[in-house]
N, CA and C atoms of all chains as a GROMACS GRO file, in nm:
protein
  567
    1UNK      N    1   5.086  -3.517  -1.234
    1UNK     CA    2   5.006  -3.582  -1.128
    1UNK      C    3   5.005  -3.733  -1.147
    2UNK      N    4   5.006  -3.769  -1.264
    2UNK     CA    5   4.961  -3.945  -1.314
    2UNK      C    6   5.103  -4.003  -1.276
    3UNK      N    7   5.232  -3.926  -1.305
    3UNK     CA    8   5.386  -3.978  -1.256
    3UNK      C    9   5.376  -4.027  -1.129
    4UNK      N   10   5.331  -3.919  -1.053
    4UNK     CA   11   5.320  -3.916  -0.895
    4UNK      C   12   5.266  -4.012  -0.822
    5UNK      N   13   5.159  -4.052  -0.899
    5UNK     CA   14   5.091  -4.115  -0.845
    5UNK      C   15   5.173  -4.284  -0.914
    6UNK      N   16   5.240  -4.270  -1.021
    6UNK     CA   17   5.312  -4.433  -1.068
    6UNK      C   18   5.412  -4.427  -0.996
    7UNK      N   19   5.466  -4.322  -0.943
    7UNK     CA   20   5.637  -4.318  -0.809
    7UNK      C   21   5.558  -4.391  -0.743
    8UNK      N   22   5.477  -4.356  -0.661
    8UNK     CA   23   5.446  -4.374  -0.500
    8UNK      C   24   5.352  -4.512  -0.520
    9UNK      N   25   5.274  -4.597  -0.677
    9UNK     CA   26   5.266  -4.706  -0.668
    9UNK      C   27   5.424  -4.788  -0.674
   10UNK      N   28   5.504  -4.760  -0.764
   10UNK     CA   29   5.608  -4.809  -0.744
   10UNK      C   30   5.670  -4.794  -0.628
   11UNK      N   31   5.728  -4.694  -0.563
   11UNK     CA   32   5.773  -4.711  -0.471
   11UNK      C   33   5.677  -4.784  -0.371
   12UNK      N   34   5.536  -4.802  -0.317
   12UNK     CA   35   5.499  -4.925  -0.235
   12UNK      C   36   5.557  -5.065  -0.302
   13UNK      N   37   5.546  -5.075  -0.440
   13UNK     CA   38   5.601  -5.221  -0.450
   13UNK      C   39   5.726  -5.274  -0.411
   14UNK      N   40   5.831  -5.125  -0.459
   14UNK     CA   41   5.927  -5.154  -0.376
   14UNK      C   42   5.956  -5.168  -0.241
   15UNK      N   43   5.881  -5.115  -0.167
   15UNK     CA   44   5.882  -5.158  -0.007
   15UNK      C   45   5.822  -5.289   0.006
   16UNK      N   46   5.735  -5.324  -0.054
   16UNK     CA   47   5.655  -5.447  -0.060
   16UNK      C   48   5.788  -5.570  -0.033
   17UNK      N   49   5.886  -5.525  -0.147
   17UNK     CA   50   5.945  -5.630  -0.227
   17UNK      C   51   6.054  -5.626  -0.172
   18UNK      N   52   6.081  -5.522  -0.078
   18UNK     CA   53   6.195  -5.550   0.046
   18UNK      C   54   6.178  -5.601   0.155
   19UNK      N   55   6.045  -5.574   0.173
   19UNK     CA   56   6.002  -5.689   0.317
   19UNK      C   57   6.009  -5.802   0.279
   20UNK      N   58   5.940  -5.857   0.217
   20UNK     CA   59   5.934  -6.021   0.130
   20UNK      C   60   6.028  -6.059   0.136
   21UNK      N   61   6.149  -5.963   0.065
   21UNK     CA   62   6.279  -6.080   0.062
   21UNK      C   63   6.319  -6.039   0.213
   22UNK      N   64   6.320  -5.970   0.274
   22UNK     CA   65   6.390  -5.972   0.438
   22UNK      C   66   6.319  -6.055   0.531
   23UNK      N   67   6.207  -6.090   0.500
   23UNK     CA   68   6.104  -6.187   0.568
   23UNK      C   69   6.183  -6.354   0.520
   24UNK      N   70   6.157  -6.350   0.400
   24UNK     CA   71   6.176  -6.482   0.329
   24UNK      C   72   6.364  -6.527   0.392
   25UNK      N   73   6.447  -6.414   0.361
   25UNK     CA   74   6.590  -6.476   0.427
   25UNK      C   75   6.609  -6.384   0.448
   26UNK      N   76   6.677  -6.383   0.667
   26UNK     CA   77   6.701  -6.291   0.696
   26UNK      C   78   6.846  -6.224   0.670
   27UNK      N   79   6.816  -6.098   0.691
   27UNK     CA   80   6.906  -5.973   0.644
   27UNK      C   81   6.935  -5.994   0.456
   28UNK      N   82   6.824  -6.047   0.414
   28UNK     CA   83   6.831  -6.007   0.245
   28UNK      C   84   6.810  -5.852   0.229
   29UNK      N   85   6.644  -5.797   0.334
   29UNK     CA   86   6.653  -5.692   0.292
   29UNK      C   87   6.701  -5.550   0.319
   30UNK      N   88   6.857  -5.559   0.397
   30UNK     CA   89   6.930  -5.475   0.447
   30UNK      C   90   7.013  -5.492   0.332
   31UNK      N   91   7.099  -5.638   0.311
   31UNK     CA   92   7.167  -5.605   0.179
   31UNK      C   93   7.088  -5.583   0.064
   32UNK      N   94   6.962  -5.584   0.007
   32UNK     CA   95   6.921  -5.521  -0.099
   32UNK      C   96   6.937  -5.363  -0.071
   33UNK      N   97   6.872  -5.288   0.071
   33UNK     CA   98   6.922  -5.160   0.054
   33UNK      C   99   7.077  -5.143   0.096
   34UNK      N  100   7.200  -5.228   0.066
   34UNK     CA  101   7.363  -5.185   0.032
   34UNK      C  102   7.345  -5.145   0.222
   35UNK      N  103   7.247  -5.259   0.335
   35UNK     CA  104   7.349  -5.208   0.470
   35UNK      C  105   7.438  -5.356   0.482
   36UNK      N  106   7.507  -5.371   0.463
   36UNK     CA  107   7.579  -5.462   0.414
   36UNK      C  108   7.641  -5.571   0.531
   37UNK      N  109   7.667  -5.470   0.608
   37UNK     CA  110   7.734  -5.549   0.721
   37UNK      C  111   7.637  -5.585   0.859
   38UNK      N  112   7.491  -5.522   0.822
   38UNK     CA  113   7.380  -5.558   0.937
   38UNK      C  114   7.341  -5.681   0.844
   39UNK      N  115   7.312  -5.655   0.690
   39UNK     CA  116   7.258  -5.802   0.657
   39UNK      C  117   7.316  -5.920   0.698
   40UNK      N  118   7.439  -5.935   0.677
   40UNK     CA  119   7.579  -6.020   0.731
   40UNK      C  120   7.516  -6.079   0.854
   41UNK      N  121   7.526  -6.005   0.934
   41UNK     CA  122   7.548  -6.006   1.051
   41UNK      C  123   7.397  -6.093   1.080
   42UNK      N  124   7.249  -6.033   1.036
   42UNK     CA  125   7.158  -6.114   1.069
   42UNK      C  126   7.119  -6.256   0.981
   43UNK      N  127   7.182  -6.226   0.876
   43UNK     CA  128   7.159  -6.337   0.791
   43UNK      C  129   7.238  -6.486   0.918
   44UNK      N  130   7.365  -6.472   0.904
   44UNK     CA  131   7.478  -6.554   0.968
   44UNK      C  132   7.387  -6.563   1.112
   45UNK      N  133   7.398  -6.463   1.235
   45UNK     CA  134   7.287  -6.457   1.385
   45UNK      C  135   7.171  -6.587   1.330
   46UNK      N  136   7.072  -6.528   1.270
   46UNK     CA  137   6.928  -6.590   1.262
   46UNK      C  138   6.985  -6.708   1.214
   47UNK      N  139   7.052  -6.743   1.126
   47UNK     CA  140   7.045  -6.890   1.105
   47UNK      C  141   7.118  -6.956   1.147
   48UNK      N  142   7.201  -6.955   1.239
   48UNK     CA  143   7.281  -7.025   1.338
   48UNK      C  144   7.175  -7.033   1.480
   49UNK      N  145   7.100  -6.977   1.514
   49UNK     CA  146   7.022  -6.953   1.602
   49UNK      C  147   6.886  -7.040   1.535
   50UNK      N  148   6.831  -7.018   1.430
   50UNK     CA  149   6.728  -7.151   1.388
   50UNK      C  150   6.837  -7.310   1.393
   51UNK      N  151   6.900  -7.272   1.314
   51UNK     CA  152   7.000  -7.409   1.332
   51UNK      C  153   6.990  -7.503   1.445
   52UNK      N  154   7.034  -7.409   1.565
   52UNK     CA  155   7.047  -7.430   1.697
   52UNK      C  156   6.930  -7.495   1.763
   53UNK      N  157   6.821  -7.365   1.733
   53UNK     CA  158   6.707  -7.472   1.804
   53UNK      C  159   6.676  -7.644   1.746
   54UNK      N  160   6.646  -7.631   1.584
   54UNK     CA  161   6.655  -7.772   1.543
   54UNK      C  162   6.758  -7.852   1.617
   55UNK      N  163   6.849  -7.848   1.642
   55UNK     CA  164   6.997  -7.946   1.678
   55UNK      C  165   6.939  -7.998   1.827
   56UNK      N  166   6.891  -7.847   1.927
   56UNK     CA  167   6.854  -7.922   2.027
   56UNK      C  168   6.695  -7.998   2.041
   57UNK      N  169   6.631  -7.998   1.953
   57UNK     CA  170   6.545  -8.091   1.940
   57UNK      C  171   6.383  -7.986   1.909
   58UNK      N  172   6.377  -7.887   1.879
   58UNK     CA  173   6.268  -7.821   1.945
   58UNK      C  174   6.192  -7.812   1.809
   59UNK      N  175   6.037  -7.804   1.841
   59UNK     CA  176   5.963  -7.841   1.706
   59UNK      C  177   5.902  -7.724   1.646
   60UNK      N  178   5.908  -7.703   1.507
   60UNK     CA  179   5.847  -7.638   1.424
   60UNK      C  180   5.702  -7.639   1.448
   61UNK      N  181   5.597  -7.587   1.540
   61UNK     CA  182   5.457  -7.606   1.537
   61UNK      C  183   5.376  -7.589   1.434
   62UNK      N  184   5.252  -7.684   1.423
   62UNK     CA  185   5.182  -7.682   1.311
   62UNK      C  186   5.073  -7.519   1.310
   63UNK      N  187   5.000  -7.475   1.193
   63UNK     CA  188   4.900  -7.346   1.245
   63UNK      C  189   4.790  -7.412   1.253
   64UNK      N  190   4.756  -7.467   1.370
   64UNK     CA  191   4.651  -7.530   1.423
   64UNK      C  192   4.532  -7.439   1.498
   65UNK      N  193   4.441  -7.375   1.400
   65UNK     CA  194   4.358  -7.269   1.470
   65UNK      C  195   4.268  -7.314   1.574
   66UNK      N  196   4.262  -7.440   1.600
   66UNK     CA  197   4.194  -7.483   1.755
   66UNK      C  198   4.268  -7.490   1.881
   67UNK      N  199   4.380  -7.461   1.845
   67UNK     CA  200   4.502  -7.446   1.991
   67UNK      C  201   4.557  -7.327   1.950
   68UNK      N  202   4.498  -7.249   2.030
   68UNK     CA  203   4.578  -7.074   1.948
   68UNK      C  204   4.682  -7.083   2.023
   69UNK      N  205   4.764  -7.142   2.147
   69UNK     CA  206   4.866  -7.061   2.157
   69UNK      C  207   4.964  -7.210   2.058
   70UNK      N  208   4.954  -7.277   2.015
   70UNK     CA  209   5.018  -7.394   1.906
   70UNK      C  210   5.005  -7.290   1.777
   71UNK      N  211   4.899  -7.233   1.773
   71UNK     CA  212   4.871  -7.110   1.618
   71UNK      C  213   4.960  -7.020   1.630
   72UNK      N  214   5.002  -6.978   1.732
   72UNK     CA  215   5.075  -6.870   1.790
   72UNK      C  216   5.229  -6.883   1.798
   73UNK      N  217   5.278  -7.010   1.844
   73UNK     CA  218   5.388  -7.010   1.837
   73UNK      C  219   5.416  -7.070   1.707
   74UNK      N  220   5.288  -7.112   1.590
   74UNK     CA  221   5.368  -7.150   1.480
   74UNK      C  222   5.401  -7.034   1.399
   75UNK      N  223   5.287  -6.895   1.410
   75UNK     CA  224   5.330  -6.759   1.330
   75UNK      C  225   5.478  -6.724   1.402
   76UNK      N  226   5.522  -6.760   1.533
   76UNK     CA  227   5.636  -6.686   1.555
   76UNK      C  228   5.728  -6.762   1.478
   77UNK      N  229   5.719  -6.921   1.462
   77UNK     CA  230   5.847  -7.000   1.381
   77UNK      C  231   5.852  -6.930   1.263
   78UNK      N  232   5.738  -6.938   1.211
   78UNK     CA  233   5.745  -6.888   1.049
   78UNK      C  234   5.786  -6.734   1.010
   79UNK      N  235   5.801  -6.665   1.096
   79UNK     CA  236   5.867  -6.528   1.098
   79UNK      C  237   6.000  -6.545   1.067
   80UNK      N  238   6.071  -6.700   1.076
   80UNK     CA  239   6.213  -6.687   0.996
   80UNK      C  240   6.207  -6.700   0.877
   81UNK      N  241   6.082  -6.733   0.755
   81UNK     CA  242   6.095  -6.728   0.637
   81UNK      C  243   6.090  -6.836   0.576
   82UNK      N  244   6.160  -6.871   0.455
   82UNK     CA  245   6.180  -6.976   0.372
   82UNK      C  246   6.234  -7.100   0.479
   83UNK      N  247   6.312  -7.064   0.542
   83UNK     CA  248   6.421  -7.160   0.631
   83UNK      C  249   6.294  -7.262   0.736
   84UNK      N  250   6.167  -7.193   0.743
   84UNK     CA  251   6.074  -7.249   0.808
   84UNK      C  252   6.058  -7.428   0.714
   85UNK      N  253   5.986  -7.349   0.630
   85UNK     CA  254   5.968  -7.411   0.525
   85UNK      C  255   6.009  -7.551   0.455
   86UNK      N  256   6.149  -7.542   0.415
   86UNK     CA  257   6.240  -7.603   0.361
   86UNK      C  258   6.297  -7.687   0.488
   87UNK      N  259   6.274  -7.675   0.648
   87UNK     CA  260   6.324  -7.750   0.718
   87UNK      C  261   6.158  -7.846   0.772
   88UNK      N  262   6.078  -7.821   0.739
   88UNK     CA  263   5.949  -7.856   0.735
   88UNK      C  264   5.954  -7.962   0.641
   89UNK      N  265   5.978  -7.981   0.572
   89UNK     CA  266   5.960  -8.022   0.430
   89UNK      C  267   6.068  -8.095   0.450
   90UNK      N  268   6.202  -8.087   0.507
   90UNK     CA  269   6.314  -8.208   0.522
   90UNK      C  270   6.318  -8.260   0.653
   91UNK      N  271   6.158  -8.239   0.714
   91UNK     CA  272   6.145  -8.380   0.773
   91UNK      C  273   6.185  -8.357   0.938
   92UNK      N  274   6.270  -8.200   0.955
   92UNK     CA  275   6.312  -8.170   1.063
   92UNK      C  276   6.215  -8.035   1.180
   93UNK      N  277   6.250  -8.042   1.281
   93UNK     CA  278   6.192  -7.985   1.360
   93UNK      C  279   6.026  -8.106   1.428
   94UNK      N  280   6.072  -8.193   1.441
   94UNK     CA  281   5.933  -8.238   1.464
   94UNK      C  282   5.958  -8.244   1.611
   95UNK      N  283   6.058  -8.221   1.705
   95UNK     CA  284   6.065  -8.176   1.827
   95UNK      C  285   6.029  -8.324   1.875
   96UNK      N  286   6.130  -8.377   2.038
   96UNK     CA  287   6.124  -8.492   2.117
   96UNK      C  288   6.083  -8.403   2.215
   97UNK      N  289   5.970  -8.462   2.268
   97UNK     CA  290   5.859  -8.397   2.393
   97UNK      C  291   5.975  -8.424   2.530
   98UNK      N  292   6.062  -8.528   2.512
   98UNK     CA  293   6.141  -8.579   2.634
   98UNK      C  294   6.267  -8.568   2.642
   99UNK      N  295   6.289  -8.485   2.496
   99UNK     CA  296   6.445  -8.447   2.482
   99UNK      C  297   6.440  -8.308   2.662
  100UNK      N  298   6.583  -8.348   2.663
  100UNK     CA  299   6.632  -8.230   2.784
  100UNK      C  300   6.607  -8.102   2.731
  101UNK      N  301   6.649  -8.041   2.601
  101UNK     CA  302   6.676  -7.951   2.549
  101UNK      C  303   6.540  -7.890   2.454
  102UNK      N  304   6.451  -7.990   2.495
  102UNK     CA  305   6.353  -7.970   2.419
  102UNK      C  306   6.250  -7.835   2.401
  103UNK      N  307   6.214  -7.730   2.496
  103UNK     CA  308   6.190  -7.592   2.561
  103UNK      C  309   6.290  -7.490   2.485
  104UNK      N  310   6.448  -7.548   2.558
  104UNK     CA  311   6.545  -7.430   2.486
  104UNK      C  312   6.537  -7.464   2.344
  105UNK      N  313   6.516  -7.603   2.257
  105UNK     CA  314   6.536  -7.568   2.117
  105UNK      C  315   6.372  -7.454   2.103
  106UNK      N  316   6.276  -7.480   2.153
  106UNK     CA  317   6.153  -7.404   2.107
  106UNK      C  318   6.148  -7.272   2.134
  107UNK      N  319   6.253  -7.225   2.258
  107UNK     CA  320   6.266  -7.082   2.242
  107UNK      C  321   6.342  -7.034   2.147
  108UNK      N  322   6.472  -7.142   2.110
  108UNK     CA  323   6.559  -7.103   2.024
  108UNK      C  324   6.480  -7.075   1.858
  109UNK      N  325   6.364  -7.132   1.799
  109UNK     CA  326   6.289  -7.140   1.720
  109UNK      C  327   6.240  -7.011   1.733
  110UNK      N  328   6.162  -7.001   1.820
  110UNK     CA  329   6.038  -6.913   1.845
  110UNK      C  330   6.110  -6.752   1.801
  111UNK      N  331   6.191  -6.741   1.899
  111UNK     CA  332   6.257  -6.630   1.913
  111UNK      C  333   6.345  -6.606   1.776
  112UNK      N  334   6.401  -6.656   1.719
  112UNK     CA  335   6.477  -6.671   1.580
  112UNK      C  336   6.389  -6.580   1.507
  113UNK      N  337   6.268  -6.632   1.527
  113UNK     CA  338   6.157  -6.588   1.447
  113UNK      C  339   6.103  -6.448   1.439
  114UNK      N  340   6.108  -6.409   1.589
  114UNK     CA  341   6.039  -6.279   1.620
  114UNK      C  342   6.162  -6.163   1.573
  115UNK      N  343   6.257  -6.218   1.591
  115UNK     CA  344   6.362  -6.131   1.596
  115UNK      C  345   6.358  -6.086   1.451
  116UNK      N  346   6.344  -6.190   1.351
  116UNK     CA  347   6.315  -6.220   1.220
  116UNK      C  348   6.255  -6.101   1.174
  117UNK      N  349   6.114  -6.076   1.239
  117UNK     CA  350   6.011  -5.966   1.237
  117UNK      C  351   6.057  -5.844   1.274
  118UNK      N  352   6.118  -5.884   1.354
  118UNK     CA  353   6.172  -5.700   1.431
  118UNK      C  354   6.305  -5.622   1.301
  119UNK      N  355   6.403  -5.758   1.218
  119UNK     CA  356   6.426  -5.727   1.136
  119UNK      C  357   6.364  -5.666   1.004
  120UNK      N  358   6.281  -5.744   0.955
  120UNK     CA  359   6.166  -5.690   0.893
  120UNK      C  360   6.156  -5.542   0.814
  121UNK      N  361   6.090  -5.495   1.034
  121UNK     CA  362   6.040  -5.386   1.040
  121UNK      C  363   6.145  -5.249   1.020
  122UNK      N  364   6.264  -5.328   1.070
  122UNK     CA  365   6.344  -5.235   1.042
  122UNK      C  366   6.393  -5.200   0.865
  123UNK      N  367   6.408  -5.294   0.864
  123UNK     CA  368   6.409  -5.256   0.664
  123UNK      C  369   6.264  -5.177   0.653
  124UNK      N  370   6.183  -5.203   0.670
  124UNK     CA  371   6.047  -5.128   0.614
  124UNK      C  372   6.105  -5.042   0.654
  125UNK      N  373   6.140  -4.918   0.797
  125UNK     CA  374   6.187  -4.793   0.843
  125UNK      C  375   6.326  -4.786   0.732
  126UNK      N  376   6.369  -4.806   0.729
  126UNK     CA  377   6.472  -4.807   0.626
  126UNK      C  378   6.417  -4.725   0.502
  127UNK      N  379   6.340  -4.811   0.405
  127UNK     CA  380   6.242  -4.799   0.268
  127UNK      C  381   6.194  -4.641   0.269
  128UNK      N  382   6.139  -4.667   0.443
  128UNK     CA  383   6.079  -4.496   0.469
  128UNK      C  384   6.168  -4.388   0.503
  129UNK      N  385   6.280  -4.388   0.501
  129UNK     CA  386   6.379  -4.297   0.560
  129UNK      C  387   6.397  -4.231   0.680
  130UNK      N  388   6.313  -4.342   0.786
  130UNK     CA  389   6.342  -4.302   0.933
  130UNK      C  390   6.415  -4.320   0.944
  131UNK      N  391   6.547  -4.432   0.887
  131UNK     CA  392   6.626  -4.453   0.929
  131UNK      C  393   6.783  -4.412   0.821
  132UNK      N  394   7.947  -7.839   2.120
  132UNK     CA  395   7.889  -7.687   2.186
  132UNK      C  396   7.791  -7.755   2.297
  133UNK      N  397   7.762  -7.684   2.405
  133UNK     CA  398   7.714  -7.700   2.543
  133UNK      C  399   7.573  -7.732   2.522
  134UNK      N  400   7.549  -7.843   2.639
  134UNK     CA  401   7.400  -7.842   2.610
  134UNK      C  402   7.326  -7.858   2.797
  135UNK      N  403   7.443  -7.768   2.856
  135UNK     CA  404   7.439  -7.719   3.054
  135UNK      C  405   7.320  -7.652   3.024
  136UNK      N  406   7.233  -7.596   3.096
  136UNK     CA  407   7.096  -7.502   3.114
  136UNK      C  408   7.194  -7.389   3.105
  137UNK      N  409   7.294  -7.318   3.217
  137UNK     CA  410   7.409  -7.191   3.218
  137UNK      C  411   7.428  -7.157   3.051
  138UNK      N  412   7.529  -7.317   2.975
  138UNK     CA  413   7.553  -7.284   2.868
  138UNK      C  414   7.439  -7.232   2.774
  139UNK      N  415   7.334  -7.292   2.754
  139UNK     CA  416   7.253  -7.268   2.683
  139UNK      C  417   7.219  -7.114   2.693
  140UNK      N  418   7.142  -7.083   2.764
  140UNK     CA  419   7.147  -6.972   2.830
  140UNK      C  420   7.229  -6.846   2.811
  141UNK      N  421   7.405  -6.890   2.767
  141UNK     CA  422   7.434  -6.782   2.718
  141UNK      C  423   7.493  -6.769   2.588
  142UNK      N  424   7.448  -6.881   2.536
  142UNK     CA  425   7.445  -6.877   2.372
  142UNK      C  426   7.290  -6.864   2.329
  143UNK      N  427   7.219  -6.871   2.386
  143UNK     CA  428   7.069  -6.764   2.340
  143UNK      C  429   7.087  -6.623   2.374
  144UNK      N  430   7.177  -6.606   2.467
  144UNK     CA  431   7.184  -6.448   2.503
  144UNK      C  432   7.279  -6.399   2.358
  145UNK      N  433   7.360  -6.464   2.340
  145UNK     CA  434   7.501  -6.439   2.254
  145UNK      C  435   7.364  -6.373   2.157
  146UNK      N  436   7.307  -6.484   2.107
  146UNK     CA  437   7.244  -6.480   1.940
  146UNK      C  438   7.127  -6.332   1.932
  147UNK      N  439   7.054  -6.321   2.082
  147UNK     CA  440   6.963  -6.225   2.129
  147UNK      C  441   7.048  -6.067   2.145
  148UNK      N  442   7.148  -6.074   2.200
  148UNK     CA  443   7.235  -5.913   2.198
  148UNK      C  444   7.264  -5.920   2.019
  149UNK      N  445   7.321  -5.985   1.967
  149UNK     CA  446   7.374  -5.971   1.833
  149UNK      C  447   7.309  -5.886   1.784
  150UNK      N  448   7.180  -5.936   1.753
  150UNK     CA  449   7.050  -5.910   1.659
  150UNK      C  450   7.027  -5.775   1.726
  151UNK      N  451   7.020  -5.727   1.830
  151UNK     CA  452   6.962  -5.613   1.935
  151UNK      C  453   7.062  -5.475   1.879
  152UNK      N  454   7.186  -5.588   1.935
  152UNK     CA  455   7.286  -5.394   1.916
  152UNK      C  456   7.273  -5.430   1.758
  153UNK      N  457   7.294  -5.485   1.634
  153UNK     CA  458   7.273  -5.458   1.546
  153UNK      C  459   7.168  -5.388   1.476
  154UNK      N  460   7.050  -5.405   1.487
  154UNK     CA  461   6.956  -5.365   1.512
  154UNK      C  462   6.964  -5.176   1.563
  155UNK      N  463   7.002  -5.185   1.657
  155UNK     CA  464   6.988  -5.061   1.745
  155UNK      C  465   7.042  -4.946   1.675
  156UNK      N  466   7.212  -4.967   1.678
  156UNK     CA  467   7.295  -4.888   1.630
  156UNK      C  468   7.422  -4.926   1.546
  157UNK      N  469   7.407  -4.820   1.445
  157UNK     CA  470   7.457  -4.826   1.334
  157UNK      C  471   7.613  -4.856   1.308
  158UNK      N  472   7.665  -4.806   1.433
  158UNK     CA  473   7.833  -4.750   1.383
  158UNK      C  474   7.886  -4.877   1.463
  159UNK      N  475   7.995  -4.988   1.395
  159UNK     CA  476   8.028  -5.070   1.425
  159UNK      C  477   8.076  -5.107   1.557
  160UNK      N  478   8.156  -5.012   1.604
  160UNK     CA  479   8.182  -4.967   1.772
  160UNK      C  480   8.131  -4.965   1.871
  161UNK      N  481   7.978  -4.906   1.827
  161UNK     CA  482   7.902  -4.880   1.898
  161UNK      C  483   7.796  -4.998   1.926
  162UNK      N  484   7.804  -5.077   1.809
  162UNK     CA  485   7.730  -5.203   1.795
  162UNK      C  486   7.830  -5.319   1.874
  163UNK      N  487   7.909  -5.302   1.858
  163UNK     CA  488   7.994  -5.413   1.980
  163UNK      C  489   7.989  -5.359   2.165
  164UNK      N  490   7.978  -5.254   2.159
  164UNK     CA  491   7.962  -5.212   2.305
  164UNK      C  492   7.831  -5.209   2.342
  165UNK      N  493   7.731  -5.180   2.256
  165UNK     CA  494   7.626  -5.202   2.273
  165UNK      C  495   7.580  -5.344   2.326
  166UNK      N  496   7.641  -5.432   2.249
  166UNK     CA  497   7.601  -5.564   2.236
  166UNK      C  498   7.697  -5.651   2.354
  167UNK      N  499   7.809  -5.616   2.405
  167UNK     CA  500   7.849  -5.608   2.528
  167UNK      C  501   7.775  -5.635   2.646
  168UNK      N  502   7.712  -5.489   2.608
  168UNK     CA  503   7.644  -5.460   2.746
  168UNK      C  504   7.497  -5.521   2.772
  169UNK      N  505   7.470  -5.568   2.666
  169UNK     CA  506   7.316  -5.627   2.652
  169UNK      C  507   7.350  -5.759   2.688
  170UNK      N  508   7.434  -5.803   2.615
  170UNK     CA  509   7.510  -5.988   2.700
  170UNK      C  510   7.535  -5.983   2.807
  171UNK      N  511   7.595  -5.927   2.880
  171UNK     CA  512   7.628  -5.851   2.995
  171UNK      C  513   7.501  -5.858   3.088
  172UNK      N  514   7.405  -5.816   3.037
  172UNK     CA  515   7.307  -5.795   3.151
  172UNK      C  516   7.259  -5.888   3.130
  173UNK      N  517   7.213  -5.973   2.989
  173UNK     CA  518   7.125  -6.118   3.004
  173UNK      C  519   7.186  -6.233   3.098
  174UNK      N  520   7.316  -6.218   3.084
  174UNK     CA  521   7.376  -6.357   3.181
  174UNK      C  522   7.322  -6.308   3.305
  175UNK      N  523   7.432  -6.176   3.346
  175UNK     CA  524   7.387  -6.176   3.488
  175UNK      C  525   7.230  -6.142   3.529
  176UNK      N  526   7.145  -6.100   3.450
  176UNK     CA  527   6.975  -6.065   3.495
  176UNK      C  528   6.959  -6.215   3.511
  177UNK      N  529   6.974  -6.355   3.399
  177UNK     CA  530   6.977  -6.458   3.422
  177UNK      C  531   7.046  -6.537   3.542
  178UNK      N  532   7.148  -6.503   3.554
  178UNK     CA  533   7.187  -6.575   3.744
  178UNK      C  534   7.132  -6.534   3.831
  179UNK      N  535   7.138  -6.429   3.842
  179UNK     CA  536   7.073  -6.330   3.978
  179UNK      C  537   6.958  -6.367   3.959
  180UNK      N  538   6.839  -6.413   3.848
  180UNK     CA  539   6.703  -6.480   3.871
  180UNK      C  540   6.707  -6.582   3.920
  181UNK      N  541   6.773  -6.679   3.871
  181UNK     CA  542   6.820  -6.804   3.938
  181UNK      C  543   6.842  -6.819   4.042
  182UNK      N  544   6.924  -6.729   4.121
  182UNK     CA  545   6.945  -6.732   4.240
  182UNK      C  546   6.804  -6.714   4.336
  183UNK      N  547   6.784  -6.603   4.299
  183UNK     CA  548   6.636  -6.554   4.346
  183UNK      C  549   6.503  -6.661   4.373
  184UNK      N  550   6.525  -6.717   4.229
  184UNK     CA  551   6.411  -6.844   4.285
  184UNK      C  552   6.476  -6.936   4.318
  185UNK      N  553   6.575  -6.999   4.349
  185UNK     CA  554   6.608  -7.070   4.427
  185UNK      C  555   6.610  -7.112   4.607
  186UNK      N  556   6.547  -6.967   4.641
  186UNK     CA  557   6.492  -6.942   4.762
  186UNK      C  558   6.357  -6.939   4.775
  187UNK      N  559   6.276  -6.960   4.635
  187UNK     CA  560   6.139  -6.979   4.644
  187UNK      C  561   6.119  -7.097   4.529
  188UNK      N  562   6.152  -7.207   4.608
  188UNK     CA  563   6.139  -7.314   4.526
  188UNK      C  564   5.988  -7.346   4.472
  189UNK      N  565   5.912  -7.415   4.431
  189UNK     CA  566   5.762  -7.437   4.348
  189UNK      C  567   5.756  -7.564   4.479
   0.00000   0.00000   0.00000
């Protein structure tokens, strides 16, 4: 009974610890579970697609809990992970209000992000053997 | 690389099917036809909107 119960804490950590890294860089946690060619595939997608939005100008939002939908679209940026972060921190994404492209880089952000999540979730179904 | 509203438009679609048929289904084949057909419909669901409001201008 005491095993059973150290599997199934271990095994949550291990699900824990596959979201984290699939959150933190996408499709880490498809190649941690060996799907090799979906990690590829979203790792390379998502960050050519964050890339993208930065290039066309679109801004990383701050989590400003007095403007929820500014709160809102900053949880969707940060759904790409570390890459949020580290482009935060080098100064980029501060978005030109008058750039042309300025909307498409913020969907290009936004969406990077969610998709980010929907990856995620799919590794968690993974962990669980729905999939 | 393009920075037209059209172009844009279908290099967000490009990056949006990728993630989708990958996502979806498993078998490599099936993930390119899949993802086909999902590009496929974002351009054209995207013109044919365009068009559409273009007869109901703001």
């Amino acid at each position: 009974m005491r095993a059973t119960t150290a599997d199934r804490e271990q095994s949550a950590i291990y699900t824990y610890l596959i979201c984290l890294a699939a959150w933190a860089i996408p499709g880490a946690g498809h190649l941690l579970l060996g799907r090799i060619q979906k990690g590829i595939t979203f790792l390379v997608a998502l960050t050519l697609m964050f890339l993208c939005g930065l290039w066309l100008e679109g801004r990383l939002f701050p989590l400003e809990i007095r403007q929820p939908l500014v709160a809102l679209a900053a949880l969707a940026d940060m759904g790409i992970g570390v890459m949020f972060f580290v482009a935060r921190g080098a100064g980029a994404g501060a978005g030109r209000v008058v750039a042309l492209t300025y909307e498409y880089g913020n969907a290009f952000l936004i969406v990077a992000g969610l998709l980010n999540m929907l990856v995620v979730l799919d590794a968690f179904d993974i962990t669980q053997g729905r999939k | 690389m393009t920075t037209s509203h059209v172009g844009l438009m279908i290099v967000f679609a490009l990056f949006v099917s990728i993630v989708f048929a990958t996502l979806m289904r498993d078998d490599p084949k099936q993930q390119l036809r899949f993802g086909a057909q999902l590009f496929a419909a974002f351009v054209l669901g995207g013109i044919a909107l365009g068009w559409i409001l273009y007869f109901f201008p703001l």
